[in-house]
PABABA-327650 format. One record per residue (C-alpha): z, y, x; residue in three letters. Coordinates in steps of 0.25 Angstrom, whole numbers, plus 5000, padded with zeros to 4 digits. Example, Ala and Ser with C-alpha at 12.3 -4.5 7.8 and 13.67 -1.06 7.14 Angstrom:
// PABABA-327650
+------+------+------+--------+
|   pz |   py |   px | residu |
+------+------+------+--------+
| 5031 | 4982 | 5049 |    Ala |
| 5029 | 4996 | 5055 |    Ser |
+------+------+------+--------+
//
This chain:
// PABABA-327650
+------+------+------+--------+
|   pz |   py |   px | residu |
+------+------+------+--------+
| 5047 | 5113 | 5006 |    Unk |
| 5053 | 5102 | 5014 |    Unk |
| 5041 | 5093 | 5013 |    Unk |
| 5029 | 5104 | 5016 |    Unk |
| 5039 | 5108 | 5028 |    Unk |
| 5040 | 5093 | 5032 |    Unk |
| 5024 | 5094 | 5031 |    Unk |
| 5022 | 5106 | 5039 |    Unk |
| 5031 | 5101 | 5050 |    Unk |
| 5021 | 5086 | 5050 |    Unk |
| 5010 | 5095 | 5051 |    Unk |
| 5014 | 5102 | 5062 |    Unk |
| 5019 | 5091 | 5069 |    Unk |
| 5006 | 5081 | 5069 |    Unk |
| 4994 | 5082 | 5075 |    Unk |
| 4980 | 5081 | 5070 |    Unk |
| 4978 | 5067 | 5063 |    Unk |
| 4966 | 5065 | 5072 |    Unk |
| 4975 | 5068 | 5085 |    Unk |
| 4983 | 5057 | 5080 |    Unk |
| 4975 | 5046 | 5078 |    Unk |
| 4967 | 5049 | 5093 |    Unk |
| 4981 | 5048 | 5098 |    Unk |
| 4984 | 5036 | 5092 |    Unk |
| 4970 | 5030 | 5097 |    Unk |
| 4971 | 5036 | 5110 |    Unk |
| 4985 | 5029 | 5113 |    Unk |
| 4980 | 5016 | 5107 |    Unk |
| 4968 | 5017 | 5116 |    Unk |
| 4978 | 5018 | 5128 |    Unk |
| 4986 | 5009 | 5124 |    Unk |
| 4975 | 5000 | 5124 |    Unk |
| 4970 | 5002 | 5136 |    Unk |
| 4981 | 5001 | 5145 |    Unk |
| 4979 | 4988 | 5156 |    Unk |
| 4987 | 4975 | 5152 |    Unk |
| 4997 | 4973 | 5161 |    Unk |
| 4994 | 4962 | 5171 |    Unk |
| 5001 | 4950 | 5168 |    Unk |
| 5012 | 4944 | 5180 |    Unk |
| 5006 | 4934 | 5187 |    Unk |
| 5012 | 4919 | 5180 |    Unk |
| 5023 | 4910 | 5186 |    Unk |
| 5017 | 4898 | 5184 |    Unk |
| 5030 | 4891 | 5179 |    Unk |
| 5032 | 4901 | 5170 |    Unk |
| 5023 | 4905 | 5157 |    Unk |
| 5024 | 4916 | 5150 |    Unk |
| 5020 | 4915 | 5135 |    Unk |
| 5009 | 4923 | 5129 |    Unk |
| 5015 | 4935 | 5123 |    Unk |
| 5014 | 4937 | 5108 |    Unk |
| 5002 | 4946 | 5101 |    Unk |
| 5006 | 4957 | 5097 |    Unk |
| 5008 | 4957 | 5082 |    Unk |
| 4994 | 4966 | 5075 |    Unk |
| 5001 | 4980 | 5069 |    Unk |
| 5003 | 4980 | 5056 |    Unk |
| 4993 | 4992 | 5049 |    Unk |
| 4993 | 4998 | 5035 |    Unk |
| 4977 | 4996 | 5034 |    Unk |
| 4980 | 4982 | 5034 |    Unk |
| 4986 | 4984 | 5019 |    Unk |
| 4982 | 4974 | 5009 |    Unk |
| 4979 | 4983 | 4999 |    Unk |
| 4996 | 4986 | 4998 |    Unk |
| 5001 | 4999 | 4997 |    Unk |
| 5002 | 5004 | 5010 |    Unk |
| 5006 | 5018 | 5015 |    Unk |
| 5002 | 5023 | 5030 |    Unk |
| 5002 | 5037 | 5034 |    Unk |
| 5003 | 5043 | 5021 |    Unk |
| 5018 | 5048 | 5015 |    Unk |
| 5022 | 5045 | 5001 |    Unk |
| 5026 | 5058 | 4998 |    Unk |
| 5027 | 5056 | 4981 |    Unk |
| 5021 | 5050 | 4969 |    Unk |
| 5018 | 5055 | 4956 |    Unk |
| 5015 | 5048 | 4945 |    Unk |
| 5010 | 5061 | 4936 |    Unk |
| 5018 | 5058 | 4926 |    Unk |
| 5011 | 5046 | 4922 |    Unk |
| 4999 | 5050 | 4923 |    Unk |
| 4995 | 5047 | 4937 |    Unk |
| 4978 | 5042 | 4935 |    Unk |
| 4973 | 5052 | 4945 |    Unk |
| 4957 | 5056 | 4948 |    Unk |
| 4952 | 5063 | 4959 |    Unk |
| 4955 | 5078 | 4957 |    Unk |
| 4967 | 5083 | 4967 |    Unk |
| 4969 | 5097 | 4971 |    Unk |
| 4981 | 5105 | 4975 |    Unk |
| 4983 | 5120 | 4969 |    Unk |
| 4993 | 5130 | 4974 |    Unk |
| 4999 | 5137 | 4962 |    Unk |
| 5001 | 5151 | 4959 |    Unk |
| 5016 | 5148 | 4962 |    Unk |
| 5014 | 5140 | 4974 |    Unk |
| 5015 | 5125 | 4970 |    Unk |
| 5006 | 5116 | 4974 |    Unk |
| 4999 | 5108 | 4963 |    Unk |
| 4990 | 5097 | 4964 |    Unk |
| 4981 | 5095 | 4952 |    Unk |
| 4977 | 5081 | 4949 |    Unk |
| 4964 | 5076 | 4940 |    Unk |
| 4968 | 5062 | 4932 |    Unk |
| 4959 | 5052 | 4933 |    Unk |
| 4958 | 5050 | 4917 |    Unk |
| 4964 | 5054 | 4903 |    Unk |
| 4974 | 5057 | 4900 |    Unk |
| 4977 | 5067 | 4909 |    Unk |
| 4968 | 5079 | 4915 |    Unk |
| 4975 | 5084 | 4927 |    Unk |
| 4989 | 5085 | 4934 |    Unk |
| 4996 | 5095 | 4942 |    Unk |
| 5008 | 5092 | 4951 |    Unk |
| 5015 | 5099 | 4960 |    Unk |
| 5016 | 5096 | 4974 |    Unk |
| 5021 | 5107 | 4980 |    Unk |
| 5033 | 5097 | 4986 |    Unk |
| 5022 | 5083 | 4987 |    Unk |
| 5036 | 5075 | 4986 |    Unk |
| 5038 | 5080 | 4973 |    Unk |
| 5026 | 5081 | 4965 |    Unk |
| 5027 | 5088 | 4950 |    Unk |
| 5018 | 5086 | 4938 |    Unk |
| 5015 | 5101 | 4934 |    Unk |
| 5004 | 5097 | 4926 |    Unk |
| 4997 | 5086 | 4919 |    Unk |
| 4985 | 5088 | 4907 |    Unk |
| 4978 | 5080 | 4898 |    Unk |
| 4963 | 5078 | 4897 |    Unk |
| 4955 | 5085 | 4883 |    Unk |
| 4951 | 5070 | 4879 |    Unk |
| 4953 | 5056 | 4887 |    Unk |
| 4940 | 5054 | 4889 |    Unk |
| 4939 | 5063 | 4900 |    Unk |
| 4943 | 5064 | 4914 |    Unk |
| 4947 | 5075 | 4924 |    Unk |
| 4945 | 5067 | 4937 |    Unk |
| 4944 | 5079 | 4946 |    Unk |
| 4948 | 5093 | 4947 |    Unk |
| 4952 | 5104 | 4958 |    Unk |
| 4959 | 5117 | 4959 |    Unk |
| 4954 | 5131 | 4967 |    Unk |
| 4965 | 5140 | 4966 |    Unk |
| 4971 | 5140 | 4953 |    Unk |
| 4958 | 5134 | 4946 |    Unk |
| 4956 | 5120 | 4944 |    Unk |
| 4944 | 5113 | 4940 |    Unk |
| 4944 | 5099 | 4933 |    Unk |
| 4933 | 5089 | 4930 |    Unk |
| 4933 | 5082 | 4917 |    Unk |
| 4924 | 5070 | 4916 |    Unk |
| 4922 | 5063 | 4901 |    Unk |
| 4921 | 5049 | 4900 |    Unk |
| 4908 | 5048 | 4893 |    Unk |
| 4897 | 5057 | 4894 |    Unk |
| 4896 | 5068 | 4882 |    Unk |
| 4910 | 5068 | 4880 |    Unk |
| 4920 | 5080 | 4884 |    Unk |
| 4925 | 5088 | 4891 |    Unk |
| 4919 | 5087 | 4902 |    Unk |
| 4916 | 5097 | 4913 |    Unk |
| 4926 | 5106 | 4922 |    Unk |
| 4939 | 5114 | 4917 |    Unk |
| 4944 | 5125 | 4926 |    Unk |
| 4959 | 5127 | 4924 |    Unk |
| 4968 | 5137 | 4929 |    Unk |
| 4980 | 5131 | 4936 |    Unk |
| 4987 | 5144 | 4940 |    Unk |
| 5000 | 5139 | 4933 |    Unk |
| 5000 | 5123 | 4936 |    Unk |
| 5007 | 5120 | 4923 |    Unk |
| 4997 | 5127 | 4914 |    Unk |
| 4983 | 5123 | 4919 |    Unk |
| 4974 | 5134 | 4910 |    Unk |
| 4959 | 5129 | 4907 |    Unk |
| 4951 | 5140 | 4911 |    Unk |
| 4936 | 5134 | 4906 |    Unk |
| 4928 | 5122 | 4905 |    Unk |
| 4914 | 5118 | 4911 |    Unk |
| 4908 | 5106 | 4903 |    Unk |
| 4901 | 5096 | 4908 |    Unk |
| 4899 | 5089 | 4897 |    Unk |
| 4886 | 5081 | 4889 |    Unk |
| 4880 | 5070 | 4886 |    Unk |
| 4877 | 5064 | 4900 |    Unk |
| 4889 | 5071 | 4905 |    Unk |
| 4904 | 5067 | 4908 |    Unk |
| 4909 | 5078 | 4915 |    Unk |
| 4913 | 5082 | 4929 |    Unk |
| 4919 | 5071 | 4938 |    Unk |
| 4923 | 5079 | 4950 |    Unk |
| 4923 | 5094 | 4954 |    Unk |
| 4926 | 5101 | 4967 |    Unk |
| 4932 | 5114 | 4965 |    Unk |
| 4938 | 5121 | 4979 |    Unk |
| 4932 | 5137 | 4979 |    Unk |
| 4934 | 5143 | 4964 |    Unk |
| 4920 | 5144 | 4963 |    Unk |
| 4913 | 5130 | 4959 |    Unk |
| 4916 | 5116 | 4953 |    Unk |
| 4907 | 5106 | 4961 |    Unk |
| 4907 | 5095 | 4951 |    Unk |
| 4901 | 5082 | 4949 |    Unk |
| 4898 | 5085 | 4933 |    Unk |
| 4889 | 5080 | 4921 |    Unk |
| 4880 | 5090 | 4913 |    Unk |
| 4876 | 5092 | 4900 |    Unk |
| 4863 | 5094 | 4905 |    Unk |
| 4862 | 5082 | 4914 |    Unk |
| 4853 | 5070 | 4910 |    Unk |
| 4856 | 5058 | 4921 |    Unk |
| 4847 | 5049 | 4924 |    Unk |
| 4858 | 5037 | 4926 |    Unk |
| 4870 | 5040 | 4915 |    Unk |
| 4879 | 5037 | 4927 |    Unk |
| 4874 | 5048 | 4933 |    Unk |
| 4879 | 5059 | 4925 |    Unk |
| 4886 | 5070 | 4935 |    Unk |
| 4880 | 5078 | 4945 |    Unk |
| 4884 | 5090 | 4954 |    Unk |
| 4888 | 5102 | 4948 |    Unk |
| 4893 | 5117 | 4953 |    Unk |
| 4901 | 5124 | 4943 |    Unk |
| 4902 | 5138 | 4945 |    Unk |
| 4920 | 5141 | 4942 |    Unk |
| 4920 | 5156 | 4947 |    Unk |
| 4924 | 5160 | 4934 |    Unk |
| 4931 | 5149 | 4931 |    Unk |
| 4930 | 5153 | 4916 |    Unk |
| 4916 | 5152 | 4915 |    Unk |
| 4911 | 5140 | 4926 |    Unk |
| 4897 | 5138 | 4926 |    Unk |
| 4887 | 5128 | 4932 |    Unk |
| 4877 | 5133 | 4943 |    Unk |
| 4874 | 5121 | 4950 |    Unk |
| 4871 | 5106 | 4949 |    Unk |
| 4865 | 5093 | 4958 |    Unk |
| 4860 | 5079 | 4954 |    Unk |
| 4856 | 5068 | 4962 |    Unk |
| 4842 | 5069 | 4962 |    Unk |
| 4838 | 5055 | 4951 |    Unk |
| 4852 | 5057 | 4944 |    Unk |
| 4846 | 5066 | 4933 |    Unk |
| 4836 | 5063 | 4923 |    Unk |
| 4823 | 5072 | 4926 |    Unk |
| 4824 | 5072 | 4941 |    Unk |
| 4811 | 5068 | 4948 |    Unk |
| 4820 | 5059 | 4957 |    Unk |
| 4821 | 5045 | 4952 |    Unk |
| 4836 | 5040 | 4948 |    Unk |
| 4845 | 5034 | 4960 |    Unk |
| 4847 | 5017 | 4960 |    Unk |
| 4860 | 5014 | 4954 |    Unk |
| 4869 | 5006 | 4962 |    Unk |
| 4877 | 4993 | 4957 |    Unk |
| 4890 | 5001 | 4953 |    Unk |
| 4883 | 5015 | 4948 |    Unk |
| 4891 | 5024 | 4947 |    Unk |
| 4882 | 5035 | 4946 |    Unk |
| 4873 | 5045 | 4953 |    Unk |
| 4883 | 5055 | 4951 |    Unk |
| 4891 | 5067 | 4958 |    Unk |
| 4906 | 5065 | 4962 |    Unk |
| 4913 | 5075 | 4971 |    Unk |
| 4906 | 5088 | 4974 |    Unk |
| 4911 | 5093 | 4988 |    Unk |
| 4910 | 5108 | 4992 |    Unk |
| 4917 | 5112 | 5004 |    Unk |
| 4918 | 5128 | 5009 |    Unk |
| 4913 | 5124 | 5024 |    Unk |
| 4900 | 5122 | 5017 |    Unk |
| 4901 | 5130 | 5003 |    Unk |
| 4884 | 5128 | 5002 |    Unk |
| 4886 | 5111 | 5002 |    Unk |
| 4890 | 5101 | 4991 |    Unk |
| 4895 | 5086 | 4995 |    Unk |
| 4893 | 5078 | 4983 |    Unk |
| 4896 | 5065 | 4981 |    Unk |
| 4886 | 5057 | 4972 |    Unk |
| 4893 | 5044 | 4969 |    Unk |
| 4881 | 5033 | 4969 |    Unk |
| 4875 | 5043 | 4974 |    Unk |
| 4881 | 5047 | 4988 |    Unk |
| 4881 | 5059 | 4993 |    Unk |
| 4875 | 5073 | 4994 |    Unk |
| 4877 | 5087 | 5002 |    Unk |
| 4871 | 5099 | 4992 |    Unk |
| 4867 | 5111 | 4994 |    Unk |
| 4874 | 5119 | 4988 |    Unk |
| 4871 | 5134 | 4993 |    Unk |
| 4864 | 5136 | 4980 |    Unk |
| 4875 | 5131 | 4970 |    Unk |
| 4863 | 5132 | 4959 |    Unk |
| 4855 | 5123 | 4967 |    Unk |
| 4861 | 5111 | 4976 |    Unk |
| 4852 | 5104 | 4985 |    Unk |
| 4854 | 5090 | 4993 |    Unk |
| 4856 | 5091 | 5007 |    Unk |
| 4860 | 5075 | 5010 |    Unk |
| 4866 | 5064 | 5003 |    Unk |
| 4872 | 5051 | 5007 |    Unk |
| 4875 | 5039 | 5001 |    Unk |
| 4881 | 5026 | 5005 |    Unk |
| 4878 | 5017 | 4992 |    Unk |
| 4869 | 5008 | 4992 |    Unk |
| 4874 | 4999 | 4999 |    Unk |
| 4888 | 5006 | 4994 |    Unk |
| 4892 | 5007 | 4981 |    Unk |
| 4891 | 5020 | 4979 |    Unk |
| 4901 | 5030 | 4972 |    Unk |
| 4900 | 5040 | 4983 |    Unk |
| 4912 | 5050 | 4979 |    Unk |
| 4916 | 5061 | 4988 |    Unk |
| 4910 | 5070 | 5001 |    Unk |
| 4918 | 5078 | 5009 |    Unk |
| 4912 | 5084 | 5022 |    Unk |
| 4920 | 5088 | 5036 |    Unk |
| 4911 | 5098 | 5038 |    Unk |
| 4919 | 5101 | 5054 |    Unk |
| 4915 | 5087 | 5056 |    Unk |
| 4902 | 5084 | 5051 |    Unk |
| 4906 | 5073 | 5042 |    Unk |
| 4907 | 5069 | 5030 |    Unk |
| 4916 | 5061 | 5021 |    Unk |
| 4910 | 5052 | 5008 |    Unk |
| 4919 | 5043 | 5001 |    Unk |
| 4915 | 5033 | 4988 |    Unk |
| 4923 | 5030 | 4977 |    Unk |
| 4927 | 5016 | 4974 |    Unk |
| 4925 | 5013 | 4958 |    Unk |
| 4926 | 4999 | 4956 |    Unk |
| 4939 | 4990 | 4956 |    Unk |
| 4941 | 4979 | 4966 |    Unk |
| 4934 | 4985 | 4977 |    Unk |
| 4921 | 4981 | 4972 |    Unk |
| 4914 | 4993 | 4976 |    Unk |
| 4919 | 4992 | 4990 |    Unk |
| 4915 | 5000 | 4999 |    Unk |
| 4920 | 5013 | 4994 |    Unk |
| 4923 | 5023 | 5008 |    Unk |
| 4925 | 5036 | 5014 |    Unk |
| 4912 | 5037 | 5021 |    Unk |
| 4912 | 5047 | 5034 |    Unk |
| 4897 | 5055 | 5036 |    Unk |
| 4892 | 5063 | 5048 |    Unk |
| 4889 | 5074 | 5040 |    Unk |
| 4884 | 5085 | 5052 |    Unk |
| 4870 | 5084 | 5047 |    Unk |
| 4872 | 5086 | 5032 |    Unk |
| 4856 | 5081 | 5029 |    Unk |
| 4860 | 5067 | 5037 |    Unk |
| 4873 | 5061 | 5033 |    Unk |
| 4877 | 5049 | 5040 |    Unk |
| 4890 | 5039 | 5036 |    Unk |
| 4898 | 5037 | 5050 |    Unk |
| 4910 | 5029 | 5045 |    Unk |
| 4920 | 5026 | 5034 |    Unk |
| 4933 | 5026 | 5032 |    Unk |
| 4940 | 5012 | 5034 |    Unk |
| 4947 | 5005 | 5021 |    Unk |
| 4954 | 4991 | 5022 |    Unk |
| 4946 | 4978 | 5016 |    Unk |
| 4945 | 4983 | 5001 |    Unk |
| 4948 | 4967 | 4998 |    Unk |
| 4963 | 4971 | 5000 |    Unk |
| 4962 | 4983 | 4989 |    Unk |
| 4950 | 4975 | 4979 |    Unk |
| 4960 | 4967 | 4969 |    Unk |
| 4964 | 4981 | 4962 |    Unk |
| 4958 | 4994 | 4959 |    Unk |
| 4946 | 5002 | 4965 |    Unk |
| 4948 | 5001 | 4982 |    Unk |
| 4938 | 5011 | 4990 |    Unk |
| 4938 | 5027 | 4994 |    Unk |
| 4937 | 5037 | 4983 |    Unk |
| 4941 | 5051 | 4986 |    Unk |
| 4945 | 5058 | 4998 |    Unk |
| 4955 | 5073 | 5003 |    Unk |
| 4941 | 5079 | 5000 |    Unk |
| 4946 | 5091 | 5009 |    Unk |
| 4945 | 5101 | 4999 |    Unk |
| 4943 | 5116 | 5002 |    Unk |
| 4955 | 5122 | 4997 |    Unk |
| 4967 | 5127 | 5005 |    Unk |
| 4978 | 5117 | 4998 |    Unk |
| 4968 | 5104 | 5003 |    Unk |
| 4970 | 5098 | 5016 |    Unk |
| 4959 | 5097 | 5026 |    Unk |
| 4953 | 5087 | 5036 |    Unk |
| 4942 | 5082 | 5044 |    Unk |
| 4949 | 5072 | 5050 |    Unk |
| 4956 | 5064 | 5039 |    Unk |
| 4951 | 5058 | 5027 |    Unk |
| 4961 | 5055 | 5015 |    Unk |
| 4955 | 5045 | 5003 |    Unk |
| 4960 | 5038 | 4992 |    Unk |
| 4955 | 5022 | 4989 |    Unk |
| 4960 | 5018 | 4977 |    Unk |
| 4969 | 5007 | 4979 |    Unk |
| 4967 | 5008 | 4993 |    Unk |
| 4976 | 5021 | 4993 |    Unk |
| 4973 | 5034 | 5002 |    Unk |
| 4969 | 5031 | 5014 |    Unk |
| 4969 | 5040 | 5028 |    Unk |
| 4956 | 5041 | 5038 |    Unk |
| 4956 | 5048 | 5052 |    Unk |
| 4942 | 5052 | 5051 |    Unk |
| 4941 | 5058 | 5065 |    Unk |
| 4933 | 5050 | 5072 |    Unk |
| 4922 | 5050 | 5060 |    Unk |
| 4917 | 5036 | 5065 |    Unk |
| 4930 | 5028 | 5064 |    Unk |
| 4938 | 5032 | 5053 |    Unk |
| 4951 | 5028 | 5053 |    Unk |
| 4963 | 5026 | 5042 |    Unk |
| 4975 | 5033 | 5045 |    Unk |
| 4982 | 5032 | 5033 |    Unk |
| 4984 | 5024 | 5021 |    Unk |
| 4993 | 5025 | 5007 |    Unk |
| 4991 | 5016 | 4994 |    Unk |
| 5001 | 5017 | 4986 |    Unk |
| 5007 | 5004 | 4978 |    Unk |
| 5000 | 5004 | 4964 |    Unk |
| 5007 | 5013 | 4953 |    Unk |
| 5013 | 5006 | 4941 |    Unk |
| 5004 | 5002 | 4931 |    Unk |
| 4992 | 5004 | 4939 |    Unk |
| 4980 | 4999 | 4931 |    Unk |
| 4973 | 4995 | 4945 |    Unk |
| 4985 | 4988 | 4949 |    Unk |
| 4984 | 4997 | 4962 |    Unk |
| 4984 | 5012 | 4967 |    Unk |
| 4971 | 5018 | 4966 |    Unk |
| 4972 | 5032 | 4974 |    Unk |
| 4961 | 5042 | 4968 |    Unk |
| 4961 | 5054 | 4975 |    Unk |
| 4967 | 5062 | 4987 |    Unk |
| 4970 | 5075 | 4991 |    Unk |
| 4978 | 5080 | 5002 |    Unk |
| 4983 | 5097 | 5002 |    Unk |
| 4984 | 5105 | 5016 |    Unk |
| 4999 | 5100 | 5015 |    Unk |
| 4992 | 5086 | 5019 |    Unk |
| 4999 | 5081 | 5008 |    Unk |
| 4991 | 5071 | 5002 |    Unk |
| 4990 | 5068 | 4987 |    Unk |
| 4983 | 5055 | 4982 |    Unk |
| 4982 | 5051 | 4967 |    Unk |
| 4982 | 5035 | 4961 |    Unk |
| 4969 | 5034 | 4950 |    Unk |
| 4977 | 5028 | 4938 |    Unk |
| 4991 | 5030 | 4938 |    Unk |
| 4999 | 5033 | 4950 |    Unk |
| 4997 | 5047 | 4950 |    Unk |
| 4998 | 5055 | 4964 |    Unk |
| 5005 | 5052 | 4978 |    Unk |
| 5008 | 5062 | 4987 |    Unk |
| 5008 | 5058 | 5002 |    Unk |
| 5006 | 5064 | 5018 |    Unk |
| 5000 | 5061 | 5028 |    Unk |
| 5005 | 5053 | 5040 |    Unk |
| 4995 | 5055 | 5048 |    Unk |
+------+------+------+--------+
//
């Protein structure tokens, strides 16, 4: 295929990201340094006039919120077939035949989940595309091991259903086969709002329960292990609250803060460098490493939080465990910027029991992005542990809503710095007005895949950098 030759051949030829950008410095630095040359002394009946400053370079960062592409390659756009509302479920599956298919979650009704094949990622094909058992659910998240893929379905009101996980078998793309259904449902509970699915053994899931009495109704899902090995028969044999969250606890419930969005689980990290440790983003309630050794029993080993004086909404945990560090992003939720700031926080993680925030990654003034839609971090390339998913330590990929997908060389972990920006013009008939990029993943091909939250479905781009 032309275009993975094309890839191989740019591979080859560049050098590490981090090489680069030393290089880069390191010749500014030089530049910099090099003595002014001395004047010739002045004839006193001849003047010379002051020579012109020279004009500042022109820099994509300094976008007024405009669609701006740097460093990034279009490759193609897909609209999926009209349907093009996108959550935050991306994960590629190499089929029994050899294509390559990316699975998509949708972000609301109608639709459940999409496949397209983008074996050749100029030319992106529909394979697939159902429909939700009832529109008052949502399959926000979703992920594939092989030829099983998980989905979360999330009602919109507690007590309704379905809610909980279905496991489908995807060995033939075009005819996704329901395998079996873990519910989730009752009366407090809405469901599963994430899962992570990576070893073929457990679905790490930020779930309600039947079982589970909150004592705040927003803080209605918690950490759950869902044991998949026959995937015809999952079962529960593991759960985690924040202490306070649940009625009966001898722990007194957590303040609320201004914009409550609840003491509740979000993404639900598990990673083979440390197979015995979950990273669990808690939303207004920050963050936790767990035990998880004893999948029956987690214990809390650290947390962190950034809200108050933040506004909390704390949404993701990816460790670099080669690095010590730690990366921790919120989600923006609120329109017009008004919840600003929401960042992609960098942790020196090397003492796991005393995490401690060293930097963030830079954004423009949100003032430039405030007139339309939400503006602020929200997911990240999560580096997941499967062999179709690109892995690194050194760059961070996250999507900000209106502010597009944005690029950080994160080598030195003290200065991060933005290598790479794309935000795509808004898509017709955008309710926002503007893009509003939900998600990102990037496959070991380093093609990166990055989807709009309400209509314009998914862009395919590389990297230039």
């Amino acid at each position: 295929m032309k275009a993975a030759k094309k890839k191989v051949a740019k591979k080859a030829a560049k050098k590490s990201v981090k090489k680069s950008v030393k290089k880069v410095a390191k010749k500014a630095a030089k530049q910099a340094a090099k003595p002014a040359k001395k004047a010739a002394p002045k004839k006193a009946a001849a003047k010379k006039p002051a020579p012109k400053a020279a004009a500042p370079a022109k820099s994509p960062l300094r976008s007024n919120g405009e669609p701006v592409t740097w460093n990034f390659k279009l490759l193609s756009h897909h609209l999926l077939d009209g349907f093009g509302g996108m959550g935050e479920g991306m994960s590629i599956q190499i089929a029994p035949d050899g294509r390559r298919i990316l699975w998509l979650a949708h972000e609301s009704a109608p639709k459940n989940f999409t496949a397209v094949d983008v074996s050749d990622p100029r030319k992106p094909k529909v394979v697939v595309q159902t429909d939700l058992p009832q529109a008052h659910m949502r399959s926000n998240s979703l992920e594939t091991c092989g030829n099983i893929m998980t989905v979360a379905y999330q009602t919109q009101k507690k007590g309704q259903q379905p809610a909980g996980i279905e496991l489908f078998d995807i060995s033939v793309p075009e005819k996704p086969r329901s395998i079996s259904f873990f519910d989730c449902s009752g009366e407090t509970s809405r469901g599963v709002h994430q899962l992570w699915f990576c070893d073929g053994e457990y679905v790490h899931c930020a779930s309600g329960a039947p079982d589970f009495l909150p004592t705040h109704p927003n803080d209605d899902q918690f950490y759950r292990c869902i044991d998949v090995r026959n995937p015809s028969k999952p079962v529960e044999i593991g759960r985690w609250h924040m202490p306070g969250t649940k009625q009966g606890d001898n722990v007194a419930p957590p303040p609320r803060h201004p914009l409550d969005k609840g003491y509740r689980a979000h993404n639900t990290n598990v990673y083979p460098q440390r197979p015995d440790r979950l990273y669990l983003a808690y939303i207004d309630g920050g963050m936790f490493v767990l035990d998880i050794s004893n999948k029956a029993d987690p214990k809390m080993i650290s947390s962190w939080t950034n809200s108050p004086p933040y506004t909390g909404f704390m949404h993701t945990v990816v460790p670099l465990f080669d690095r010590g560090l730690m990366l921790v992003t919120d989600e923006s939720t609120e329109n017009n910027a008004t919840d600003w700031p929401k960042l992609i926080w960098v942790l020196d993680a090397r003492n796991e029991n005393n995490l401690v925030p060293i930097s963030t990654c830079p954004l423009p003034d949100h003032q430039a992005f405030a007139a339309k839609g939400r503006f602020g971090a929200h997911n990240i390339h999560e580096n997941v542990p499967l062999p179709t998913a690109w892995q690194s330590d050194q760059i961070v990929l996250g999507t900000f809503f209106n502010g597009g997908l944005r690029a950080y060389d994160i080598s030195n972990p003290y200065q991060p710095q933005q290598i790479g920006v794309f935000v795509p013009p808004a898509p017709p008939m955008a309710p926002s007005g503007t893009i509003q990029l939900n998600d990102v993943f990037v496959d070991e091909r380093e093609i990166v895949y990055t989807v709009d939250r309400h209509i314009g479905g998914l862009y395919i781009l590389e990297m230039d950098f």
